[in-house]
C-alpha positions, 0 to 999 in steps of 0.5 A: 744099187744100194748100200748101208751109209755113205760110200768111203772107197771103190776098188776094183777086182782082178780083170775089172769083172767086179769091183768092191764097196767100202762104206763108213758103216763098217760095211764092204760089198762087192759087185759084178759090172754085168749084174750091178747087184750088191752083195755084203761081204764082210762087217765089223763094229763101227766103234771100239769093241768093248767086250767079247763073250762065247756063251757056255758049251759052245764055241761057233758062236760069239757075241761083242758089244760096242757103241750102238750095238751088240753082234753075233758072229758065227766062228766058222764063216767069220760072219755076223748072225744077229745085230741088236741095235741101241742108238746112243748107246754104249754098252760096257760089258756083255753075258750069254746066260748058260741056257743060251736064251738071253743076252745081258748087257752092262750099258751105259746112258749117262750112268752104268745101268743094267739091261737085259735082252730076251732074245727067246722065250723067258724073263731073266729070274737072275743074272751074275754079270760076266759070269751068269749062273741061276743064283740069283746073284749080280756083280758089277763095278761100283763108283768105278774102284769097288766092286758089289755083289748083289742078291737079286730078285725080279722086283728086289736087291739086296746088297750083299757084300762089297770088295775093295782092293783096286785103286783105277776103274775095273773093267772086267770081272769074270766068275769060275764053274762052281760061284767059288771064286772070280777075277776082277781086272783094273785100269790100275794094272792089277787083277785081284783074284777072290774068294768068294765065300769069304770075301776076301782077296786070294792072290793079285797081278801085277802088270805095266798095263791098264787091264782091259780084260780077263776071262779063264782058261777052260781049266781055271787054273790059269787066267787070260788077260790083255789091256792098253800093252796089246799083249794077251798074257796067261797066269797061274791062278795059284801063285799069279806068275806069269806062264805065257806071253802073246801079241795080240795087236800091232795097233790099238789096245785090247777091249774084250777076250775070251777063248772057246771052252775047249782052250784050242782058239781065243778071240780078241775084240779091238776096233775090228774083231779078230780071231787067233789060234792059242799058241803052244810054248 
């Protein structure tokens, strides 16, 4: 029998017909004494989950990102589908193009880069990160506080504008349907609402958190967040007041969120990934 890394526990099933295999790869397997084949039951990310994505149009599958790697998860099952390893590597944030052909990640090798995964087919001719649209325009944290958008070509960049309003790191941005508008999230404990044809700031949360993450309700006229409090918190995009509140985790703060494009489930990225249903209030 053979297992991915080292074994971590053994435990025993039921009338001891079978027994499982917990390793520190994140990996559990289960076996029959009869048999003494292994089969892979169930894995999870070995790190913090840093971020966590449905692509567009469609709600069974998602992708997380973390130290390492970056996963596919097939909703239904609750199973990984596909696995991109990157040794030493730790990537920051993760977006699924609209056609679903590639995976773009924001990674970090001593300096945040840009890396782009083609998964099918095509070069990418133009990214938005955490909102990737065909416009051929990239947004990323800059220097940590500010935010830069970028016109970009496949051999060209060109800096377009630079937002400043966060006083701690941003950890997300998120971007709506018609590029009109986006949401950054902060370790100051704000989200800044913005106006993105004139630059300018629409409207800022305030919370007693460090924001980890944001992502839009399907409607975009709420916005989602969570960070270091574990609690996922819905606002009003016109007016920032809070509407609802939910506990996301007992234990450990909230990387990554996103929610299906039919508003019903969200799914939260922790140390293990998590699936929730939305809660009606």
């Amino acid at each position: 029998m053979r297992v991915e890394g080292a074994v971590t526990s053994l435990t025993c099933r039921g009338r001891d017909d079978q027994f499982f295999i917990g390793t520190n790869k994140g990996q559990m397997y289960r076996s029959a004494y009869a048999t003494f084949k292994e089969e892979l039951v169930a894995v999870c990310h070995t790190e913090a989950v840093n971020d966590i994505v449905f692509p567009e149009g469609h709600s069974d599958l998602f992708v997380t990102c973390s130290t390492n790697d970056i996963r596919v998860w097939y909703t239904p099952e609750r199973l990984e589908r596909l696995r991109i390893t990157v040794p030493n590597v730790t990537c920051h944030a993760v977006e699924v193009m609209r056609d679903g052909m590639v995976i773009v990640s924001v990674e970090c090798r001593g300096e945040q880069t840009l890396q782009c995964l083609a998964l099918v087919g095509q070069d990418v001719q133009g990214v938005k990160d955490q909102g990737l649209k065909a416009e051929r325009i990239l947004l990323l944290p800059a220097q940590g506080k500010e935010v830069r958008i970028w016109n970009t070509g496949e051999k060209t960049q060109k800096l377009r504008e630079v937002l400043k309003e966060h006083r701690g790191a941003v950890s997300c941005i998120k971007i709506n349907k018609n590029d009109k508008e986006g949401v950054t999230a902060s370790l100051d404990g704000t989200c800044v609402i913005w106006d993105l044809v004139r630059y300018v700031r629409k409207q800022m949360i305030l919370d007693n958190t460090l924001f980890k993450c944001v992502c839009y309700h399907p409607g975009e006229y709420q916005i989602i967040t969570s960070g270091t409090d574990r609690k996922i918190v819905y606002w009003e995009v016109l007016d920032g007041s809070a509407i609802r509140e939910v506990q996301g985790s007992l234990s450990s703060s909230i990387n990554g969120l996103d929610i299906t494009s039919d508003g019903a489930s969200f799914v939260t990225g922790e140390c293990v990934v998590g699936a929730g249903e939305r809660r009606s209030y």
